[in-house]
C-alpha positions in Angstrom: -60.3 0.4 90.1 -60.8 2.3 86.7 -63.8 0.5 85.8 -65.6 0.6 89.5 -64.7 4.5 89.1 -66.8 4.1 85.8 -69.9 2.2 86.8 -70.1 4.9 90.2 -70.2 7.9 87.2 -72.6 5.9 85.4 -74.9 5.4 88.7 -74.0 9.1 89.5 -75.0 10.1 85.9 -77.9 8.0 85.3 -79.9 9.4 89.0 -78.8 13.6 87.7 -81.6 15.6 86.6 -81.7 19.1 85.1 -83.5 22.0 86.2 -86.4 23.1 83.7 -84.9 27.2 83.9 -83.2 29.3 80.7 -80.3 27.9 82.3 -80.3 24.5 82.9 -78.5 23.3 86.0 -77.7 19.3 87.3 -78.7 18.7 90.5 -79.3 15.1 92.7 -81.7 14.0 94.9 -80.6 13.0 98.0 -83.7 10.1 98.1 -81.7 8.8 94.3 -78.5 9.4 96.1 -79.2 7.4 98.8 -78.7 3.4 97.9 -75.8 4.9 95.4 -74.0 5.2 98.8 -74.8 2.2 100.6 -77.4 3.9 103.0 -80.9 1.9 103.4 -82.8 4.1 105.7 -83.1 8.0 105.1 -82.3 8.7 109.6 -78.8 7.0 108.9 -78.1 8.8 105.7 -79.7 12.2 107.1 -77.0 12.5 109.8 -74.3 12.4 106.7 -76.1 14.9 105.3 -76.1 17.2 108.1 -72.8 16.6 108.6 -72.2 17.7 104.9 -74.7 20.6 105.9 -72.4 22.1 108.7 -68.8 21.1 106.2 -70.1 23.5 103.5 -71.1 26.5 106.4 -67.8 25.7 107.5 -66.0 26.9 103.7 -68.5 29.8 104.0 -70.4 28.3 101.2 -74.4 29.6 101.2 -76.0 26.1 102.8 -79.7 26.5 100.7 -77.6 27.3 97.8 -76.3 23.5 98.0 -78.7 21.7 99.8 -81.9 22.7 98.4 -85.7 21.1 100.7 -87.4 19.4 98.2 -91.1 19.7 98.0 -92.3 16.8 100.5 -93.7 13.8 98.6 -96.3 11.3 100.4 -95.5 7.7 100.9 -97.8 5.2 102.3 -99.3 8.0 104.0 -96.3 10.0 105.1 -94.3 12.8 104.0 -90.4 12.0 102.5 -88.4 14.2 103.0 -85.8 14.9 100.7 -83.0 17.8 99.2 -82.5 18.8 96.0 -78.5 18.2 96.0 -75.4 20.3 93.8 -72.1 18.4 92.7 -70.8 20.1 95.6 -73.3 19.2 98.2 -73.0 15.1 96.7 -69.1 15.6 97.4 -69.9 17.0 101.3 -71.7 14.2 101.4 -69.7 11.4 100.4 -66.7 13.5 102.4 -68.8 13.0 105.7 -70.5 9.5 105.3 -69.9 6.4 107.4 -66.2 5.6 106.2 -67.1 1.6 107.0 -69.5 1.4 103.6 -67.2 0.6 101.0 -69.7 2.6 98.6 -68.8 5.6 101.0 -65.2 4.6 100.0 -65.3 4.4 96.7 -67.6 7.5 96.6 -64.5 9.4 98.1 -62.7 8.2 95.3 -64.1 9.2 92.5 -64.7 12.5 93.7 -61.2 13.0 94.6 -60.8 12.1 91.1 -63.4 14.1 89.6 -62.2 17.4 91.5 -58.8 16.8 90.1 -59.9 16.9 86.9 -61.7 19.8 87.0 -59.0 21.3 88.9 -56.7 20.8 85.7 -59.3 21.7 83.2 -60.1 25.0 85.2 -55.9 25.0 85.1 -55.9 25.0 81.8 -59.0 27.0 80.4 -56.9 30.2 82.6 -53.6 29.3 80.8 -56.0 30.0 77.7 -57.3 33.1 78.8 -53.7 34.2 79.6 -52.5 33.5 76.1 -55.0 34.8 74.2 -54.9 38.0 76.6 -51.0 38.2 76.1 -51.4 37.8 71.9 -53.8 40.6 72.4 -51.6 42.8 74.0 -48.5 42.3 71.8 -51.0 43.7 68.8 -51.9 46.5 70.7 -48.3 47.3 71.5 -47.0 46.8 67.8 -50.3 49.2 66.9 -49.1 51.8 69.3 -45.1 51.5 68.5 -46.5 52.6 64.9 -48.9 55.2 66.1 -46.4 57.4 67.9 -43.3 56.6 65.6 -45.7 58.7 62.9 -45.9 61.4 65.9 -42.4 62.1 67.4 -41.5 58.7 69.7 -38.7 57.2 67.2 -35.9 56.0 68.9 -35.9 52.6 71.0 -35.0 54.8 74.1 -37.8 57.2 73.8 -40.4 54.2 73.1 -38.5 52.4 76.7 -39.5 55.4 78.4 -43.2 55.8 77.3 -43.6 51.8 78.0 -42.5 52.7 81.4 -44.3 56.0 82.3 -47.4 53.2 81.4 -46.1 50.4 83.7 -45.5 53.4 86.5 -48.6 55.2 86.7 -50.5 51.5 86.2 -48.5 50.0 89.3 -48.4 53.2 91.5 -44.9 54.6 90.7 -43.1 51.4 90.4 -40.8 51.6 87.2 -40.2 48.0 85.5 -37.3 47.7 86.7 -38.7 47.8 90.2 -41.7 45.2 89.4 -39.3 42.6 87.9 -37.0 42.4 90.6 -40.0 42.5 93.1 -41.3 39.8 91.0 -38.2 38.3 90.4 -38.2 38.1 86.9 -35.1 37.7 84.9 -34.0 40.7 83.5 -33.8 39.7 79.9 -37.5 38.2 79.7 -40.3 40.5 79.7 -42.8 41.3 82.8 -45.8 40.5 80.7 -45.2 37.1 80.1 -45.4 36.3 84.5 -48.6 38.9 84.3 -51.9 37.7 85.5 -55.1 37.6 83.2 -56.3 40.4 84.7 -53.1 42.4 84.3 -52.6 41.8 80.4 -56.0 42.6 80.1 -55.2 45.9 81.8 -52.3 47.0 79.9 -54.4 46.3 76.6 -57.2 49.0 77.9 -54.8 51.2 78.9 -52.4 51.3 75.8 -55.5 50.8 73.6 -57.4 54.2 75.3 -54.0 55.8 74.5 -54.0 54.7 70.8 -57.3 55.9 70.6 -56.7 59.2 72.0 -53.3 60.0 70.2 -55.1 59.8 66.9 -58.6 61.4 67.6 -57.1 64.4 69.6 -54.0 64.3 66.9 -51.8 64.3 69.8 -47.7 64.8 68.6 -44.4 65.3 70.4 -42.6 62.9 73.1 -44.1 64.8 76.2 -48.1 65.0 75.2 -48.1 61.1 73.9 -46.0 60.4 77.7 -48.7 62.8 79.3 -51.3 60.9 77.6 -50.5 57.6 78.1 -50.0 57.8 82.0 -53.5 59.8 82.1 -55.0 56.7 80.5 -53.0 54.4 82.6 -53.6 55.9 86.3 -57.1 56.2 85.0 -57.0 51.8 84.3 -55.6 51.8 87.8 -58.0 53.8 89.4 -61.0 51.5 88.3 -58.4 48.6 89.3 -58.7 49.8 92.6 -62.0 50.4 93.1 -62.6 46.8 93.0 -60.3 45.7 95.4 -57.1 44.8 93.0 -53.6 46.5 93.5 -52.2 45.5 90.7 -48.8 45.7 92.2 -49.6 43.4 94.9 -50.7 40.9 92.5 -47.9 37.6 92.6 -46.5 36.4 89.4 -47.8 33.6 87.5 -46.0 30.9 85.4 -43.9 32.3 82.3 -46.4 32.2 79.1 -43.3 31.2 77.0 -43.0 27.9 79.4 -46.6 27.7 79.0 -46.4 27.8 75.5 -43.5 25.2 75.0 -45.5 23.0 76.8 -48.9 23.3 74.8 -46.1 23.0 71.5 -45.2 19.5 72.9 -48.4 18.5 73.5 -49.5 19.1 70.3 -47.0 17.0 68.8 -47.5 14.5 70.5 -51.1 13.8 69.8 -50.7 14.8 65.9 -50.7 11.6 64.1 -47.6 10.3 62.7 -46.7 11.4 59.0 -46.9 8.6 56.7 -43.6 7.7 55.2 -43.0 9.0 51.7 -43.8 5.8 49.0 -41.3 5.2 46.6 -42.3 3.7 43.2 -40.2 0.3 41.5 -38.1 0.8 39.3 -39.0 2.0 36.1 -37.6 2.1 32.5 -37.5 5.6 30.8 -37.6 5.8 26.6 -34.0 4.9 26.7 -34.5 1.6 28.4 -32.5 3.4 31.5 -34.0 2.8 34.6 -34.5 4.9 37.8 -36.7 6.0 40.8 -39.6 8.5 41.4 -40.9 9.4 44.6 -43.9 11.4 45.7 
């Protein structure tokens, strides 16, 4: 099955064309497509692509955007018609051809598999984002721990407290307290590490504005840096809302920490294997003694 799922990528690869834009984008023919999928007149093979047609107004999915005309070409006198086809639109299609045609089959297949794929690799490119956003935001909060330890904020209490004036006026009056248990988070692992991408990133603006501010206005004492940082946080949430995110609405993702155990693991088990140390023979020292030496 492997290599059948090989040779239809090669066919699928070998027909792909690339627009001639800034931006270069893959896109099918339907008339290349055609045989690929076991169809050998264009009326039979039109109907599956109708089909397709009516699938991807069905997902809300802009029909042209998918299934471009193609300029008409002449052939033995008469116009061909033809589509310009997307990834997408070659999926649709294979989705809604005659199941009979084992090329229809095996079409299924391999975009089952290919969608998968992506599936993981788009997976896997957020876990990224997510980590890097989280590393970001511990910086920022070990820059900001200095900043207003040097300005009256000293004791672990008072520092508790200014985190969650932050957390409060970001999530609409929700201490963090409140969030974990919504969230259900353990109460000894932090609410950062379930955020979303878009909620790390938040914080970081937020605490970073703050930073910002504290120094170039000169700001000291426990109230002004706690006035300050909720100004700059219900500000962040403000511009959250107006595009249609409640932060505190948002669900919780997978623990970072789990995430990060796992990337650990996978990276030791691709490293290649140390080599074992060598150990030299036997040799004889000035005295005629003799003994080992490793490296």
């Amino acid at each position: 099955m492997d290599k059948v799922l090989i040779r239809i990528h090669e066919n699928m690869e070998s027909v792909k064309r690339m627009s001639q834009d800034e931006n270069p984008m893959e896109f099918w023919s339907a008339r290349d497509l055609m045989p690929l999928l076991g169809y050998s007149t264009w009326r039979q093979f039109s109907e599956s692509i109708e089909r397709a047609k009516n699938a991807c107004k069905t997902s809300d999915q802009v029909v042209d955007s998918h299934f471009l005309p193609a300029p008409a070409k002449s052939h033995g006198g008469r116009p061909q018609e033809d589509y310009y086809l997307t990834r997408y639109a070659c999926y649709l299609i294979a989705q809604n051809g005659d199941p009979r045609k084992p090329e229809i089959a095996l079409a299924q297949t391999y975009f089952a598999t290919q969608t998968r794929k992506q599936e993981l690799l788009e997976k896997r490119e957020y876990e990224d984002k997510r980590l890097e956003s989280r590393a970001k935001l511990k910086d920022t909060e070990k820059k900001i721990e200095g900043t207003v330890y040097q300005r009256g904020i000293r004791l672990p209490v008072e520092f508790a407290t200014f985190k969650n004036k932050h957390i409060e006026a970001l999530y609409g009056e929700i201490t963090a307290g409140e969030l974990k248990r919504i969230r259900k988070i353990p109460g000894g692992q932090s609410l950062a590490d379930f955020d979303s991408n878009v909620e790390l990133k938040a914080k970081d603006f937020a605490l970073a504005m703050t930073d910002h501010n504290i120094k170039e206005k000169n700001i000291f004492g426990k109230e002004a840096m706690n006035a300050e940082v909720v100004k700059n946080s219900k500000e962040t949430r403000q511009a959250l809302l107006n595009r249609g995110i409640k932060p505190e609405l948002i669900k919780p993702e997978e623990d970072l920490k789990v995430i990060a155990i796992r990337r650990k693991k996978e990276e030791n088990q691709i490293k290649p294997q140390a080599k074992p140390k060598l150990i030299e023979g036997k040799k004889k020292n000035s005295n005629g003694d003799s003994h080992h030496h490793s490296f």
